[in-house]
C-alpha positions as CSV (number, residue, x, y, z in Angstrom):
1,X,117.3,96.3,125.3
2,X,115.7,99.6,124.6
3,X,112.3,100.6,123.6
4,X,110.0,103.7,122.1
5,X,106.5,104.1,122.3
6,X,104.2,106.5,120.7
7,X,100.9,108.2,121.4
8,X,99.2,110.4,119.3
9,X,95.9,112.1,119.6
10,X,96.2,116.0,118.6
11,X,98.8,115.6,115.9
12,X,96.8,112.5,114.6
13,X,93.4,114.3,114.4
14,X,95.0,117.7,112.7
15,X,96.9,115.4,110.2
16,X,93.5,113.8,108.8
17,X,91.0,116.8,109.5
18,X,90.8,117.9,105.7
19,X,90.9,114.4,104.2
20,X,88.4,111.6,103.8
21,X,90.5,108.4,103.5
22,X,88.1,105.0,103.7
23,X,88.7,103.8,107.3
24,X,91.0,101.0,106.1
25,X,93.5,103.6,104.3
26,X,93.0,106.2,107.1
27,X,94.3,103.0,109.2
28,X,97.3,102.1,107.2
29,X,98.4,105.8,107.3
30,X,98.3,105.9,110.8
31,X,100.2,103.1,111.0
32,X,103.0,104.6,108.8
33,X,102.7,107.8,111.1
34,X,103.5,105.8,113.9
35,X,106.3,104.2,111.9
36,X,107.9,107.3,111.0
37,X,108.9,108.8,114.2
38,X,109.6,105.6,115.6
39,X,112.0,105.2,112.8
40,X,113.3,109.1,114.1
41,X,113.5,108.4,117.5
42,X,115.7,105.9,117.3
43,X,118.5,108.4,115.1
44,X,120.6,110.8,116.3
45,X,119.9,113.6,113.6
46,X,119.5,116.6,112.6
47,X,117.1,117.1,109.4
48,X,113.6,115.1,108.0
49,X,112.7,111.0,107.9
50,X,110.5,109.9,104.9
51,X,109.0,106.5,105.6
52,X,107.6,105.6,102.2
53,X,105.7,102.6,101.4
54,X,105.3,101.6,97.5
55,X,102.7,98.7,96.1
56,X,101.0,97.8,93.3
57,X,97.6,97.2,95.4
58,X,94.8,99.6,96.4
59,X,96.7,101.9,98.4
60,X,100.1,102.5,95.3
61,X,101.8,105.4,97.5
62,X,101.9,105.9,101.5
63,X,104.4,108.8,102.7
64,X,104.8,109.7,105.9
65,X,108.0,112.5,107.2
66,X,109.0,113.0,110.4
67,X,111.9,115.7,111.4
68,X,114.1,114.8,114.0
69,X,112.6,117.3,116.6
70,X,108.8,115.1,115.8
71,X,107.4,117.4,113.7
72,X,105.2,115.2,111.0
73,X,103.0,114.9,108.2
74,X,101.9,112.3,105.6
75,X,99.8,111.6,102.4
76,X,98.1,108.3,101.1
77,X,97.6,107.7,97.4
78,X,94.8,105.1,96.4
79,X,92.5,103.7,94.1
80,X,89.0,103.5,95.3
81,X,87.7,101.2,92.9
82,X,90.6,98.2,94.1
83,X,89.6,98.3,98.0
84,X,88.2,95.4,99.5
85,X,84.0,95.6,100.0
86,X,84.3,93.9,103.4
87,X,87.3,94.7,105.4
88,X,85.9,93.6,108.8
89,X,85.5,90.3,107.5
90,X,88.9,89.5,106.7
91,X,91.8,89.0,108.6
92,X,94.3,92.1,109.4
93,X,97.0,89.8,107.2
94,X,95.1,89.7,104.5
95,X,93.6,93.2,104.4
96,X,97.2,94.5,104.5
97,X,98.1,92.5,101.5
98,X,95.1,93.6,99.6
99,X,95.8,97.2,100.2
100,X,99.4,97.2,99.5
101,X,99.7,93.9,96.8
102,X,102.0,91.7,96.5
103,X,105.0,93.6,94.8
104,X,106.3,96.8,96.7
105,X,109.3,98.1,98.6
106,X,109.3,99.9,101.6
107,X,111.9,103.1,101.5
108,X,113.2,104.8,104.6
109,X,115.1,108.2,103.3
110,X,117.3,110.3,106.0
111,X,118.3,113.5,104.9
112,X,120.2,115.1,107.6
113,X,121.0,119.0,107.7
114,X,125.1,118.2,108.5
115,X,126.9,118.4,105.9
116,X,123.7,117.6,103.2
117,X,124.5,114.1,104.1
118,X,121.3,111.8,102.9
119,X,120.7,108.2,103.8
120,X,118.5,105.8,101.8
121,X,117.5,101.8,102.7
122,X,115.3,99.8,100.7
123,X,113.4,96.4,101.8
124,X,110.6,94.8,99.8
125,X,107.2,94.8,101.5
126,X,107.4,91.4,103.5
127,X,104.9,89.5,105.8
128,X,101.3,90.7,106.3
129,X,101.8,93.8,108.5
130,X,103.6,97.4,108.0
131,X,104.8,96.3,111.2
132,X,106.4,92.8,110.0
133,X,107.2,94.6,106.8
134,X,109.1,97.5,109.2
135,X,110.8,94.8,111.3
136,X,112.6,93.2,108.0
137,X,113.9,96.5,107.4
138,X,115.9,96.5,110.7
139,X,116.7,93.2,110.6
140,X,118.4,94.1,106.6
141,X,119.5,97.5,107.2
142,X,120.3,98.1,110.8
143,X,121.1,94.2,111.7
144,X,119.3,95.1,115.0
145,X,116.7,92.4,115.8
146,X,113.5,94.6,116.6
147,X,109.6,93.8,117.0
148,X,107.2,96.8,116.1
149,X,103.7,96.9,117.0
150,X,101.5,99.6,115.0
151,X,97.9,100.7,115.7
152,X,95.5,103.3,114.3
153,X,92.0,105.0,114.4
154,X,90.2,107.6,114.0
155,X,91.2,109.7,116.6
156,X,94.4,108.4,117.5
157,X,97.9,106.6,116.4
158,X,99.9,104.5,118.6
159,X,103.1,102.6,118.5
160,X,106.2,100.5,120.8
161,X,109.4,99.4,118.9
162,X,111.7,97.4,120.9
163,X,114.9,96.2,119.9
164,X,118.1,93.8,121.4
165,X,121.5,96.0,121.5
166,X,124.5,94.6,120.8
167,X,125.8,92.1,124.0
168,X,127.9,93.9,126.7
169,X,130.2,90.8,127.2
170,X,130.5,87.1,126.4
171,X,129.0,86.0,130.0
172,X,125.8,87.8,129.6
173,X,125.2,86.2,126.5
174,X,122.5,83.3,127.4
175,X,121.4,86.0,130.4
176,X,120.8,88.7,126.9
177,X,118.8,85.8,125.2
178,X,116.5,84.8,127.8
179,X,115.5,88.9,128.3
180,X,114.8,89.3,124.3
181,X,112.7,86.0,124.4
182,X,110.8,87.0,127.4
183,X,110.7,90.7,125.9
184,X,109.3,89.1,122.5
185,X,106.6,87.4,124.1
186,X,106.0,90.3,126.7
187,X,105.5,92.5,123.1
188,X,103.4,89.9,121.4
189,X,100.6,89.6,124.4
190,X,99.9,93.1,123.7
191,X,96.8,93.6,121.3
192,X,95.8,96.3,119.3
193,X,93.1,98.6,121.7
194,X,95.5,97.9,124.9
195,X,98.1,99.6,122.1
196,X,96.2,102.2,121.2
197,X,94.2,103.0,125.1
198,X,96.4,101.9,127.6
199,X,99.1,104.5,129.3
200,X,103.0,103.1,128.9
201,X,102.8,102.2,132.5
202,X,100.1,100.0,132.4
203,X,101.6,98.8,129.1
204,X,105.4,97.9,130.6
205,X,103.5,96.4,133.6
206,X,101.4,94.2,131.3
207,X,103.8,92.7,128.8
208,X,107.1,93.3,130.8
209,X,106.6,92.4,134.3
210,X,109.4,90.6,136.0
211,X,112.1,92.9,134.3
212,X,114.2,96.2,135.6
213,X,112.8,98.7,133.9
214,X,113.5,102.6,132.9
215,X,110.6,104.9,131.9
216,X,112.8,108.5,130.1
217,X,110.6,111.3,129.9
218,X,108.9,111.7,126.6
219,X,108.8,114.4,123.7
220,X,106.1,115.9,122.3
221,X,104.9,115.3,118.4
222,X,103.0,117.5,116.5
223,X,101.8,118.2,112.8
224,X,103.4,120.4,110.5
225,X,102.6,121.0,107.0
226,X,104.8,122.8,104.9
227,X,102.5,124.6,103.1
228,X,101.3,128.3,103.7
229,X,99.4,131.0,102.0
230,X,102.6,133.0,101.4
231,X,104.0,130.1,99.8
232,X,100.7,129.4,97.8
233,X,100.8,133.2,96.9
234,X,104.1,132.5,95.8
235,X,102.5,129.9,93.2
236,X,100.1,131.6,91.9
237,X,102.1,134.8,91.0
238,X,104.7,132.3,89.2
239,X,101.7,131.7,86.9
240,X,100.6,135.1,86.2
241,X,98.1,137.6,85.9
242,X,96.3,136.6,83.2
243,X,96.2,132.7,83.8
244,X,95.0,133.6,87.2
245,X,92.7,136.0,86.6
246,X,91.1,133.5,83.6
247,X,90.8,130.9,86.5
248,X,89.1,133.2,88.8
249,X,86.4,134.3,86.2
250,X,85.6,131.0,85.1
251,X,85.1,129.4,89.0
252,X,84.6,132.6,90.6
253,X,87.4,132.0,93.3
254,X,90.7,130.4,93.2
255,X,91.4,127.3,95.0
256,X,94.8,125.5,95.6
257,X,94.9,122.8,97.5
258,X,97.6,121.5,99.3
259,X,98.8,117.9,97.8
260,X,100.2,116.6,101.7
261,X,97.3,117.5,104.1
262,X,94.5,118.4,101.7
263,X,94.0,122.4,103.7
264,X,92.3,124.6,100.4
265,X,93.7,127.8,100.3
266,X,91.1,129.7,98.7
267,X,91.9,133.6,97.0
268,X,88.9,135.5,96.3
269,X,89.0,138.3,93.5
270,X,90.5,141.1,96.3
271,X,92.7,138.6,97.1
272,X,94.5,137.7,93.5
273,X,94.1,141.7,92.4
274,X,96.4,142.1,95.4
275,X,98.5,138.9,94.7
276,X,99.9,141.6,91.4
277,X,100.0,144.7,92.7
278,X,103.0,146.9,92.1
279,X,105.5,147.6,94.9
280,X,105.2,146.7,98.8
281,X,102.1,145.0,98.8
282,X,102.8,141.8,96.1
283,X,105.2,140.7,98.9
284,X,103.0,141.4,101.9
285,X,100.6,138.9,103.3
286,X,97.7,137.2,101.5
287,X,94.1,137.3,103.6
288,X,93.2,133.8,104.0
289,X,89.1,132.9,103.6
């Protein structure tokens, strides 16, 4: 068997710090966060993962992209008006099904860098957990039996993935069985704040006790947008003077806003007079405010 588990606490914070998601979408994302470079750490690849979850609930769109040297970032797409009043009083199950419905898919996308090869697997949203929903994936697209466990808050994203390889040889068949049954219940004891607080050590020594274990040396995540204000310079000169400068006099400042992480990149009227001047200094860099 082999396993990955995921901590996040930096990454996690800068992801979020220029949205306001309710709690119980800010959850969910985290949760696909922690889904996404699980999903990439178990790849051998060079390029970006797009974990994409699709319903007809509250929350309609969830993406979350992960490169395969963990560099991530992620967007949720809801209606406020269709979340539930009372989320602490329902059970996790049925929260999940009220965010997401109960018709979506879940899409994991692999576009790797060699050869512009691109992967795609579809699953429909199954069970009452992106975790459950995650673990159908596997079981359809990688016919690698696997239990996930996903957890999120406000100031940090956590997540173990464990899965059966295929059997070495016939004998250690029934030997194979008995460790992924003891592993499934070692993986089910574990509860969400032991997930999301506990160190691996304390984790493995919890829920996996009895068994030989090997602890690799982990990787570091972090957040990366894609946006910056050359590229958003870029934009706004595509547009033009005029359109620009019509925008700046009616609002007194021009604000784009980036659609993944919500940063505003804001131009004041210095700022888009030297966005279309002539020669050397439309290319150069843009002050950001």
């Amino acid at each position: 068997m082999r396993g990955h588990w995921l901590h996040l606490t930096d990454a996690w914070r800068e992801l979020h710090a220029h949205t306001d998601y309710p709690v119980m979408v800010r959850e969910l994302l985290g949760q696909a966060v922690a889904a996404s470079v699980l999903l990439a750490a178990t790849l051998k690849f060079r390029g970006t993962l797009t974990f994409q979850l699709q319903g007809n609930g509250a929350v309609n769109l969830l993406v979350a992209q992960c490169t395969h040297d963990f560099r991530l970032r992620a967007v949720a797409r809801y209606e406020a008006a269709l979340l539930p009043e009372a989320p602490a009083e329902r059970a996790r199950g049925e929260l999940f099904r009220r965010l997401v419905g109960d018709e979506g898919r879940l899409t994991v996308t692999v576009e790797a860098e060699e050869h512009s090869l691109r992967y795609q697997g579809v699953v429909p949203l199954e069970g009452t957990s992106l975790a459950g929903s995650l673990e159908a994936y596997f079981a359809s697209s990688e016919q690698l039996p696997t239990r996930v466990l996903l957890a999120a808050d406000e100031r940090c994203v956590a997540g173990m993935l464990v899965q059966r390889l295929p059997e070495a040889g016939e004998g250690e068949v029934e030997e194979v069985s008995a460790a992924w049954e003891a592993a499934q219940r070692g993986i089910e004891s574990l509860e969400r704040d032991e997930l999301l607080h506990e160190p691996i050590e304390g984790l493995l020594g919890r829920g996996f006790s009895g068994h030989n274990l090997r602890l690799f040396r982990g990787a570091p995540v972090r957040f990366e947008c894609r946006c910056n204000a050359g590229r958003v310079a870029g934009l706004l000169r595509s547009l033009g003077p005029e359109e620009v400068r019509d925008v700046l006099r009616e609002q007194g400042i021009v604000t784009v806003t980036c659609e993944f992480c919500q940063r505003p990149y804001r131009f004041d009227a210095v700022d888009v007079e030297s966005l279309f001047q002539p020669g050397p200094a439309s290319s150069g860099s843009v002050v950001l405010h």
